[in-house]
C-alpha positions as a LaTeX table, in Angstrom:
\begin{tabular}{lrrr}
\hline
Residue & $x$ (\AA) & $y$ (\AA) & $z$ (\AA) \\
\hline
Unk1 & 89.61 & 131.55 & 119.01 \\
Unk2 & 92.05 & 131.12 & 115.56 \\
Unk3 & 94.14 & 128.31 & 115.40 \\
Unk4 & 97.64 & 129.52 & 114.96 \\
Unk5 & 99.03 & 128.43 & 111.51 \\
Unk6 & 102.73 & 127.34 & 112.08 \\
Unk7 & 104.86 & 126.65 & 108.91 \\
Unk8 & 107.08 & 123.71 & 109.19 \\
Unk9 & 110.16 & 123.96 & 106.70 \\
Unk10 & 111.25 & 121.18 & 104.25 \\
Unk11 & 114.87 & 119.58 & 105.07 \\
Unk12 & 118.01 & 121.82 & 104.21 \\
Unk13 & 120.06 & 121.24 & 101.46 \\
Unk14 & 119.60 & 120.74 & 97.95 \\
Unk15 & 115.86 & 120.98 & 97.10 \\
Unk16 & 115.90 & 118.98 & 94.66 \\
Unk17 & 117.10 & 115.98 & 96.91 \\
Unk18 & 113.71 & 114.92 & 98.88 \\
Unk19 & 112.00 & 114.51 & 95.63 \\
Unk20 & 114.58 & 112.51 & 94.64 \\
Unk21 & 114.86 & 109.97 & 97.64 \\
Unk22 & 111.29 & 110.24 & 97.71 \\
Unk23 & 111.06 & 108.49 & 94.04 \\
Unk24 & 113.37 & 105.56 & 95.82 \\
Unk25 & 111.83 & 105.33 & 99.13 \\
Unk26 & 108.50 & 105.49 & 98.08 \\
Unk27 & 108.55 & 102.09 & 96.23 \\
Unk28 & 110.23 & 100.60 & 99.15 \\
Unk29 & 107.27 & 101.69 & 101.50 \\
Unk30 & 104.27 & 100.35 & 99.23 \\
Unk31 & 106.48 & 96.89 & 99.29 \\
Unk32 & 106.41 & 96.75 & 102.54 \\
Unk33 & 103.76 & 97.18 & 103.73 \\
Unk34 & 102.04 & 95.03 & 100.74 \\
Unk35 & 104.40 & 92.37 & 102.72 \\
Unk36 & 103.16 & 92.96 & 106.00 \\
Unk37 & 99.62 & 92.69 & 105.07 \\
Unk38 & 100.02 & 89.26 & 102.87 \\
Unk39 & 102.07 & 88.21 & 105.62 \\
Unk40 & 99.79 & 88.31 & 107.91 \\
Unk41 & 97.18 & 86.78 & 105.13 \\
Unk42 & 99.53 & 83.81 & 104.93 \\
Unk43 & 99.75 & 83.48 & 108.79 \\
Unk44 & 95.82 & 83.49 & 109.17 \\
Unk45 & 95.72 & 81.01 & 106.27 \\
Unk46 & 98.63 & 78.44 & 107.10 \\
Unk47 & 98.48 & 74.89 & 107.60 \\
Unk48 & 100.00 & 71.34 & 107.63 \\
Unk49 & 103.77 & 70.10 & 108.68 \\
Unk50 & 105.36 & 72.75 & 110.34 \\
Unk51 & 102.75 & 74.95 & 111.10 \\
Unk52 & 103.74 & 76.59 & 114.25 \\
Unk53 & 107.86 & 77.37 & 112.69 \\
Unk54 & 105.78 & 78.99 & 109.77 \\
Unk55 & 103.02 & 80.63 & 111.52 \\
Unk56 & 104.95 & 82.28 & 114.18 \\
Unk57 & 108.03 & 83.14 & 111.91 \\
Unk58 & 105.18 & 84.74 & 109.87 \\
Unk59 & 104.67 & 87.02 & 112.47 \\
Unk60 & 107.72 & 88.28 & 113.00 \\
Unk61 & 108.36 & 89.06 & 109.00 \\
Unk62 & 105.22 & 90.99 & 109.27 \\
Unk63 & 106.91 & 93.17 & 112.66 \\
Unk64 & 110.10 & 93.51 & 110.17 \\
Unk65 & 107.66 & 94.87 & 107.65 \\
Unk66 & 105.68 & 97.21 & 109.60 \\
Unk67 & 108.52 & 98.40 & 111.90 \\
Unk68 & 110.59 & 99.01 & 108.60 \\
Unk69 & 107.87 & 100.53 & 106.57 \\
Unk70 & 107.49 & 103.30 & 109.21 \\
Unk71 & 111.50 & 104.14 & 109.25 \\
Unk72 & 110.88 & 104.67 & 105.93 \\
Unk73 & 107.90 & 106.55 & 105.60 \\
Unk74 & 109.18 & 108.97 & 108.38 \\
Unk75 & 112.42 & 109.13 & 106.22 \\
Unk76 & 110.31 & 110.66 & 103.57 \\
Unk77 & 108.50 & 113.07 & 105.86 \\
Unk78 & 111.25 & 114.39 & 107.82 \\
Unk79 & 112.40 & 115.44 & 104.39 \\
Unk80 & 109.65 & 117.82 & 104.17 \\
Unk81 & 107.46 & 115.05 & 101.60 \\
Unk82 & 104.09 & 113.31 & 102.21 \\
Unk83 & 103.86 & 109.46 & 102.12 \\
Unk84 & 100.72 & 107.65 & 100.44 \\
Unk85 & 100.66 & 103.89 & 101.94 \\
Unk86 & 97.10 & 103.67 & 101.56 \\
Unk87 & 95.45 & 100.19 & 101.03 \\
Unk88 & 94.39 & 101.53 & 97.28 \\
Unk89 & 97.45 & 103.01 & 97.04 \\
Unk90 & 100.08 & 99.70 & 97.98 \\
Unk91 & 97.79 & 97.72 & 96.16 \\
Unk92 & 98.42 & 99.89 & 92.82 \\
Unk93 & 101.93 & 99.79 & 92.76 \\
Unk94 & 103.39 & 97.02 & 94.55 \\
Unk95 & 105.39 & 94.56 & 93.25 \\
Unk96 & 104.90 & 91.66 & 95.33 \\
Unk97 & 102.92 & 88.74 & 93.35 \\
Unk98 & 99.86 & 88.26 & 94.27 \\
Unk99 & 98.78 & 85.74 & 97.44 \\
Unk100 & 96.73 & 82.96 & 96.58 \\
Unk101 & 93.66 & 83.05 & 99.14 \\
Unk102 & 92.07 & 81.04 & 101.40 \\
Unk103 & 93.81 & 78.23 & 103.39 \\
Unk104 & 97.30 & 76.66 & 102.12 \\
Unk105 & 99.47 & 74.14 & 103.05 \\
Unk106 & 102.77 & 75.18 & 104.54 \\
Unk107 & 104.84 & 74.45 & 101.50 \\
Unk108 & 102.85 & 76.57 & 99.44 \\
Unk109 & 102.73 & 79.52 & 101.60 \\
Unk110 & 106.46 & 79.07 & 102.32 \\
Unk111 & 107.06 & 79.52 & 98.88 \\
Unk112 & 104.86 & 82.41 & 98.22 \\
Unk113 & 106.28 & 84.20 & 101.24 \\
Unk114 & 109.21 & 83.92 & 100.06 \\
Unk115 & 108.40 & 85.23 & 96.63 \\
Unk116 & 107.02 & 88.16 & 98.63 \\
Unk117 & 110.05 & 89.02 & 99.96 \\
Unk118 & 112.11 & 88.44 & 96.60 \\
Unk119 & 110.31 & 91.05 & 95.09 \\
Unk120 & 110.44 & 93.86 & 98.12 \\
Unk121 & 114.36 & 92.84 & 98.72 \\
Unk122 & 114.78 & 93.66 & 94.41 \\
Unk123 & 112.70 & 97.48 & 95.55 \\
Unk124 & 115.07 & 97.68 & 98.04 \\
Unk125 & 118.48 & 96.98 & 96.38 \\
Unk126 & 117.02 & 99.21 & 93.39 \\
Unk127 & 117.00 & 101.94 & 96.24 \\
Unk128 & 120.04 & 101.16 & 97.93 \\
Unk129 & 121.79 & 101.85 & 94.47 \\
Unk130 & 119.94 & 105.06 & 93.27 \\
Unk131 & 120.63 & 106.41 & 96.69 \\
Unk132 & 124.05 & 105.92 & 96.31 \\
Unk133 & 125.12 & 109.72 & 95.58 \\
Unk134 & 121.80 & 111.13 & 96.94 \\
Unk135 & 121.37 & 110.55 & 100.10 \\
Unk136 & 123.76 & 108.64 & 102.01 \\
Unk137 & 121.57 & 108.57 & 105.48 \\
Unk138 & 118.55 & 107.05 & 103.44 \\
Unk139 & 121.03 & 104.91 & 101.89 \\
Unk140 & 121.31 & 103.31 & 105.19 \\
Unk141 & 117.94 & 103.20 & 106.02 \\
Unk142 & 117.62 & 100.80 & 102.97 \\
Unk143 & 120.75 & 98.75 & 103.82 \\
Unk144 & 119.47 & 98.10 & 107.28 \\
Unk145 & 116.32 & 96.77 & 105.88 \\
Unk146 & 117.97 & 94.87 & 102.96 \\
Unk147 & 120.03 & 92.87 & 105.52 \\
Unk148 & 116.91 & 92.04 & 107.75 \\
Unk149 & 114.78 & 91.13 & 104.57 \\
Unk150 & 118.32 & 88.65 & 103.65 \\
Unk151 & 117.98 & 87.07 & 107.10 \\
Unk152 & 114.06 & 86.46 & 106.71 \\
Unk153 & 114.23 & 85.57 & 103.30 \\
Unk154 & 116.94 & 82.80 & 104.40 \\
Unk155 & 115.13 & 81.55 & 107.45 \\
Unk156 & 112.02 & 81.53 & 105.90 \\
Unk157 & 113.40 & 79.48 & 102.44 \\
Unk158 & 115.09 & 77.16 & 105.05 \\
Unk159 & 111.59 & 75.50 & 105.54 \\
Unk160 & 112.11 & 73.45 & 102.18 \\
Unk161 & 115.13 & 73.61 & 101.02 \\
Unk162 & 116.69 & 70.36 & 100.76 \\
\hline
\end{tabular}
């Protein structure tokens, strides 16, 4: 028996404009989920004074990261584009610094975390702004994300500042 082919058609509209968000989005994705991956790293890997704020806070940047990284993706493919967020791939062209391995004390991974997330919130204002006359709907994607990333970025930097 032949499989039936069925031909799916790319969003309507400009055709230039899902290449376009695509070159903004795309960034934002590999940050992402580079973030929820070294989160997670830096949740295995915590210890020391405050451990359990950190660890479990940890987890919940990572959700933000994963839940956010899929609104994103499926931003890209509803606009008829693929997404490649694989391990090789994020690791290539992330921004995020790298994570310093192995076990930390809380201080330290406090800080790095929130290094993390200073370089995926600058991918995601950098997309908020060249969105601005593309594509207002993935505009708000990023806006919704740049406000949660704010919050975590706050709560998290709370755990030493003085």
């Amino acid at each position: 028996m032949a499989t039936k082919q069925i031909q799916v058609p790319a969003a309507q509209g400009d055709l230039g404009r899902p290449s376009g968000v695509a070159q903004f989005l795309s960034p934002v994705v590999h940050d992402l989920v580079a973030l929820a991956v070294n989160g997670k790293q830096a949740h295995w890997h915590v210890r020391g004074e405050n451990f359990v704020g950190v660890h479990e806070f940890l987890d919940e940047i990572v959700a933000h990261a994963q839940d956010a990284s899929d609104t994103v993706a499926e931003r890209i493919v509803a606009l008829g584009l693929p997404v490649d967020a694989r391990i090789s791939t994020v690791a290539a062209r992330t921004t995020t610094p790298i994570l310093t391995d192995g076990f930390q004390r809380s201080d330290v991974t406090v800080r790095e975390i929130v290094a993390q997330l200073d370089a995926v919130i600058e991918t995601v204002y950098k997309a908020v702004k060249g969105l601005d006359d593309l594509d207002p709907v993935s505009q708000d994607i990023v806006i919704a994300i740049a406000q949660q990333l704010d919050k975590d970025r706050w709560f998290m930097f709370s755990h030493y500042a003085g």
